[in-house]
C-alpha positions in Angstrom: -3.8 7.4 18.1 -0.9 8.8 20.6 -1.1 8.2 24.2 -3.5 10.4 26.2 -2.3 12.7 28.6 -3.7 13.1 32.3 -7.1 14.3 32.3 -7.3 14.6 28.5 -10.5 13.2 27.0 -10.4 10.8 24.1 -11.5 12.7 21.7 -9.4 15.9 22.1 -6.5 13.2 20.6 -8.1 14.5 17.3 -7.3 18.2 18.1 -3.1 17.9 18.4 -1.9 19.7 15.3 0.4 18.6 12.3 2.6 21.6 13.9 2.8 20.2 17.5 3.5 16.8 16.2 6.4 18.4 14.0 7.6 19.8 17.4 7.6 23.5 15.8 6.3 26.4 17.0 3.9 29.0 14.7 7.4 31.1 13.8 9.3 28.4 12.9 6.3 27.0 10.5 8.5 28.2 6.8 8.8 25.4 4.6 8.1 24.4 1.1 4.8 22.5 -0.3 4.1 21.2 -4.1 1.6 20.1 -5.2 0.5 17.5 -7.8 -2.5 17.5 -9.6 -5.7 16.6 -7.3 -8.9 17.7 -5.8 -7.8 19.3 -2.6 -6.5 22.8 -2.6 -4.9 23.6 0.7 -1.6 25.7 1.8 1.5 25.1 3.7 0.2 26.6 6.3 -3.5 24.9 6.1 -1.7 21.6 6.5 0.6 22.5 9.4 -2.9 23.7 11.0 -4.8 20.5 10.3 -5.7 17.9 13.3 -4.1 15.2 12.9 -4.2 12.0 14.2 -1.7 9.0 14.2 -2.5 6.2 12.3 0.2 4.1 11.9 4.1 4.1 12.1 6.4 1.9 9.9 10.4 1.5 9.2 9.6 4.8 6.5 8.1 7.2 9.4 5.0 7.7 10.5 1.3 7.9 8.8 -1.5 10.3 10.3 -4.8 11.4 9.4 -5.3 15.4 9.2 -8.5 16.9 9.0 -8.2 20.2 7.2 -10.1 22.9 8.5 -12.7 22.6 5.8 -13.5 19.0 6.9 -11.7 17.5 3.9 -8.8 14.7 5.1 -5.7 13.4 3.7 -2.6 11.1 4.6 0.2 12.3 5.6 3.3 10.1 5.6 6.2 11.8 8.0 9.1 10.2 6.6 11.8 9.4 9.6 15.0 12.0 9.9 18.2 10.9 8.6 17.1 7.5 5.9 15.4 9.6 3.7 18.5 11.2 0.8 19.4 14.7 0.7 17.1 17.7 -0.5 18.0 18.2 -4.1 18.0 14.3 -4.7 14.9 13.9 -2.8 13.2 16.4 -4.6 13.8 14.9 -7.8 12.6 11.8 -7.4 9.6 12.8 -5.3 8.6 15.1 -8.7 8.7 12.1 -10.5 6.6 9.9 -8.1 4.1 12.8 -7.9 2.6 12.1 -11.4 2.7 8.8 -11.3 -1.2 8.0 -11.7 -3.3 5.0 -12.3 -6.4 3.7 -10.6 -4.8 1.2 -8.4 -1.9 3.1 -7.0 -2.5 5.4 -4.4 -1.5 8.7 -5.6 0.7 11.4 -4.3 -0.6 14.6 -4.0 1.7 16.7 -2.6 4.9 17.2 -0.3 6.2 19.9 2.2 10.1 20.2 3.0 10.1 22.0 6.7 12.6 24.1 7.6 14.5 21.5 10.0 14.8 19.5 7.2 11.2 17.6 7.9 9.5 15.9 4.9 6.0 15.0 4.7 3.9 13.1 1.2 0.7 13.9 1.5 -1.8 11.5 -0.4 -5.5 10.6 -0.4 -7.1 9.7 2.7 -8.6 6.0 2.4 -11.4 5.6 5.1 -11.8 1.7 4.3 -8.2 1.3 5.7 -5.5 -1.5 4.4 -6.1 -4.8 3.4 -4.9 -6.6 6.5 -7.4 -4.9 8.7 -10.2 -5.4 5.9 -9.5 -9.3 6.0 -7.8 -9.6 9.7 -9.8 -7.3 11.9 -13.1 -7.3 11.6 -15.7 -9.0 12.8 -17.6 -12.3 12.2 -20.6 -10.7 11.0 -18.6 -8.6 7.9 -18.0 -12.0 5.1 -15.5 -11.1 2.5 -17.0 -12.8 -0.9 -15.4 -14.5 -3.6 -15.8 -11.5 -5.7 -14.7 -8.7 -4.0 -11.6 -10.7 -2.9 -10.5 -11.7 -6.5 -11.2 -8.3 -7.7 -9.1 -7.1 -5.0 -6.4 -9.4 -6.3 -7.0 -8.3 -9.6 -6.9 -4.8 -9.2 -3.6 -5.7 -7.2 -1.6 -6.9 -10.1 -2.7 -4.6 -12.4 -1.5 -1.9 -10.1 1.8 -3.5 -10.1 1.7 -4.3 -13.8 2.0 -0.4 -14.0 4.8 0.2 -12.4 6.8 -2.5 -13.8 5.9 -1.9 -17.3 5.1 1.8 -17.1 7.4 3.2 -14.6 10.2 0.7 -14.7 9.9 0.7 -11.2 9.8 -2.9 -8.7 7.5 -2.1 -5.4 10.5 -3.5 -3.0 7.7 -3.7 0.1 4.4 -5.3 -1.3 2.3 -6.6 1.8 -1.8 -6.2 2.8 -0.7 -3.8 5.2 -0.1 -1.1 2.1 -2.7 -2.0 0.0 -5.4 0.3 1.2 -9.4 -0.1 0.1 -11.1 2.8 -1.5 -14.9 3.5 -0.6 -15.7 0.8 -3.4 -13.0 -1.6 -1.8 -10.5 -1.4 -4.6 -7.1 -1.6 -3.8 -4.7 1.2 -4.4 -0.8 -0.1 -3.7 0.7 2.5 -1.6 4.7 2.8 -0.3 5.5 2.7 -3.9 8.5 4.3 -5.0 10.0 5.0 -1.5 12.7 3.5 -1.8 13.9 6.3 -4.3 13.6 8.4 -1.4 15.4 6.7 1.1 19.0 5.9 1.6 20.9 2.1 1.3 20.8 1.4 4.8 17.0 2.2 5.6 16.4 0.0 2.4 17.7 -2.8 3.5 15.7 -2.2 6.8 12.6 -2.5 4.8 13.4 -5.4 3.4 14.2 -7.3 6.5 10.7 -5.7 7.6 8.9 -7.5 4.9 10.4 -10.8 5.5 9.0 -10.8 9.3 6.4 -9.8 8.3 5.8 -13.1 5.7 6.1 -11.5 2.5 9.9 -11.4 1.5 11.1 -13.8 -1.0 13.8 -16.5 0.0 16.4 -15.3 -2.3 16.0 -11.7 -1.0 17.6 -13.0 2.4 21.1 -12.8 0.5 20.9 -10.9 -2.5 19.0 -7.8 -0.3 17.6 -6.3 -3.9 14.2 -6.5 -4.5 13.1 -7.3 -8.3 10.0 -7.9 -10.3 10.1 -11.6 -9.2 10.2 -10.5 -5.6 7.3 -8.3 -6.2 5.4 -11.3 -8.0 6.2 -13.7 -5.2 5.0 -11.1 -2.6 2.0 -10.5 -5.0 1.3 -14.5 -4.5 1.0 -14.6 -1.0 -1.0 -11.9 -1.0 -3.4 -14.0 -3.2 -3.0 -16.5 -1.0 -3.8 -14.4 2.2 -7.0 -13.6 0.3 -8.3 -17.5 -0.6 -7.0 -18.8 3.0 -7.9 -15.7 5.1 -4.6 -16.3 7.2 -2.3 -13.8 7.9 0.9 -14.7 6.7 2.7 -13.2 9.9 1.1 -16.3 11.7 3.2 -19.4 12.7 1.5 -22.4 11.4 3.2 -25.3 12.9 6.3 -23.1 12.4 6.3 -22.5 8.6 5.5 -19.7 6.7 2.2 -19.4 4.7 3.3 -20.9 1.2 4.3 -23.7 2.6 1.8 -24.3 4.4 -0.7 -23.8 1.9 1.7 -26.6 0.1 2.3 -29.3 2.4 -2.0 -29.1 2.2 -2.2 -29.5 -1.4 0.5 -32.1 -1.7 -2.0 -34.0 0.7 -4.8 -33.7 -1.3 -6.5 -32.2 1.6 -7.1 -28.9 -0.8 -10.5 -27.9 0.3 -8.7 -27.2 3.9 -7.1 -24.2 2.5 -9.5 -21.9 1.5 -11.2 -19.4 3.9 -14.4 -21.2 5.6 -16.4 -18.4 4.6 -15.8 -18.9 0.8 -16.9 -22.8 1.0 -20.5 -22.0 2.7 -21.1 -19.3 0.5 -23.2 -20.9 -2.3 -22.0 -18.5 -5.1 -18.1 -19.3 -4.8 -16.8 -21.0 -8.1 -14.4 -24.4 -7.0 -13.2 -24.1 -10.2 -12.2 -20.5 -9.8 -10.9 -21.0 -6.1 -8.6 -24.2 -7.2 -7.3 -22.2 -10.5 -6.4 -18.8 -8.2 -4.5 -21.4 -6.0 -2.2 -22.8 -8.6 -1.7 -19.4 -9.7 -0.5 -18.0 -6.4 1.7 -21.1 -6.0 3.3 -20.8 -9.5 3.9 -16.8 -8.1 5.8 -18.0 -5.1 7.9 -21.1 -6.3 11.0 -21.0 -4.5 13.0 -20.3 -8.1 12.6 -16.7 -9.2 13.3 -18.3 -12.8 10.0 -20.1 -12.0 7.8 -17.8 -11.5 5.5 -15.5 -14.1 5.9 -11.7 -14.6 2.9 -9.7 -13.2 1.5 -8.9 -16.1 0.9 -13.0 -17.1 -0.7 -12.9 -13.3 -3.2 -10.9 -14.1 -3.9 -12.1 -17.8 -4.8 -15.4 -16.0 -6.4 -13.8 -13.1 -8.6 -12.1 -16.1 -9.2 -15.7 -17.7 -10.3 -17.4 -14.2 -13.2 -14.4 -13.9 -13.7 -13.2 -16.8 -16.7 -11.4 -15.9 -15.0 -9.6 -12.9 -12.6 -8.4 -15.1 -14.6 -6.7 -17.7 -16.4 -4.7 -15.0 -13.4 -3.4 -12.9 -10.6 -2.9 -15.6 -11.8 0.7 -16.3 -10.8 1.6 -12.5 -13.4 4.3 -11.3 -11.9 6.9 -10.7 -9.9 10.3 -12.1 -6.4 8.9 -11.8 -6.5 7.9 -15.4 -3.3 5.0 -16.1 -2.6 7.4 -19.3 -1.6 10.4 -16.9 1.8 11.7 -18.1 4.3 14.2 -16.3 3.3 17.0 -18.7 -0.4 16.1 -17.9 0.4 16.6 -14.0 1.9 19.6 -13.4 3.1 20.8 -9.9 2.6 24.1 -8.3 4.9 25.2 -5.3 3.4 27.3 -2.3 5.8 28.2 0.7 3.8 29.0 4.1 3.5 32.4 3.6 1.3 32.0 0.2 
């Protein structure tokens, strides 16, 4: 949330508007929105008028929650002044991530240019949050089970699958922190694409993001371009933040989380590495656990060459749970994977519609 002003009561945080936080006033409120395909039906204006509440802020800009005044919600991702490319190249490649749809990617549903040059994506609103705060930042009474992790994982790769075999496109910036948790808790990979939107220099911003944050592979530390074997080693440790239950931003005795994970195995202390939750609960497979683990290693040997595309990661994912895999691989909801650009098209609305 922002910072609370003198004698303002915590919940009037939720009644600053998208306009105020834009610094413009009502006459200055022109602008542009598209919109995608989707269930919400809202105008410029509408959106400028929603509460909105800050939920996060990253090297792209800054996320917030806005509550249209019909109660409905969506995300709204301000992206920051001066990385993102100019307005006839933005637009372009912000038309083609618009109809980009498949169950596990979070999908865009619209954008506004402002008249000062501010852009704002506009996606679903996902009330179960990312990842990191699903495993990090909850309580000891909330278990995560076997499960719901690997089908988290699963959903995961199969997300990313999709964009490197449908869309051609490597994720650049894959961490828990932008994989959010629908009401069902599967994963949709968000901050997809972005880099299309943004200039060289914030690119290479992100990318020194990801490696702080544990998630960057080694050879990205020279070459500074992502690919799909960066995205699959990312992908690993991601699978490995799910059996361990670690963060990967935490120092353990001063390596990072692969390695950590093994200097373990190659101590055949293997047991130590999985999550205590997963070893009291009776219904976790040690078959399954063990076979997940040499998967996520293989996904973040040290030698791109070494490591498998995404879509062999989830084929042997789908082989370790079988059953899991039968019952989620339909995705649940209407962002079909077959969605083309003819199927989605957009309709433009300036503030004054």
């Amino acid at each position: 949330m922002g910072r609370l002003r003198q004698g303002q009561r915590p919940q009037e945080v939720r009644r600053e508007h998208l306009l105020q936080e834009l610094k413009l006033r009502e006459e200055e409120a022109g602008g542009k929105l598209v919109h995608f395909d989707g269930p919400l039906a809202f105008t410029a204006d509408d959106l400028l008028c929603a509460t909105a509440e800050i939920m996060g802020k990253s090297t792209y800009g800054t996320v917030y929650k806005a509550t249209l005044e019909d109660g409905s919600q969506v995300a709204v991702k301000r992206l920051r002044e001066k990385i993102a490319k100019g307005q006839r190249e933005f637009e372009v490649e912000v038309n083609a991530l618009g109809n980009i749809r498949h169950p596990n990617l979070l999908a865009l549903r619209a954008y506004y240019l402002g008249p000062k040059g501010e852009k704002l994506l506009v996606f679903d609103y996902m009330p179960k949050g990312s990842l990191a705060a699903f495993l990090h930042a909850r309580g000891p009474d909330t278990p995560i089970n076997w499960p719901t992790r690997m089908n988290i994982a699963m959903g995961t790769a199969r997300g990313l699958c999709y964009l490197h075999t449908n869309e051609n496109m490597v994720h650049g910036n894959l961490t828990s922190g932008n994989i959010l948790l629908d009401e069902q808790t599967n994963p949709k990979i968000s901050d997809y694409g972005l880099s299309r939107l943004m200039t060289t220099a914030a690119n290479s911003n992100v990318i020194a993001t990801a490696g702080a944050l544990g998630y960057r592979a080694p050879e990205l530390s020279k070459l500074k371009k992502a690919s799909t074997k960066t995205d699959v080693y990312s992908l690993g440790v991601i699978i490995l933040e799910l059996l361990t239950g670690k963060s990967p931003g935490e120092a353990m005795n001063g390596v990072d989380l692969p390695q950590w994970v093994a200097s373990i195995v190659k101590e055949e202390w293997t047991n130590e590495v999985f999550d205590l939750e997963l070893m009291r609960d009776a219904a976790t497979s040690g078959d399954e656990l063990l076979n997940t683990l040499k998967l996520a290693l293989h996904c973040v040997d040290p030698s791109p060459a070494a490591r498998p595309e995404v879509q062999l990661v989830l084929q042997q994912l789908e082989e370790i749970k079988p059953d899991l895999a039968a019952s989620s691989a339909g995705g649940g909801d209407d962002d079909g994977a077959g969605a083309s650009a003819s199927e989605a098209p957009a309709t433009v609305h300036t503030a004054s519609d």
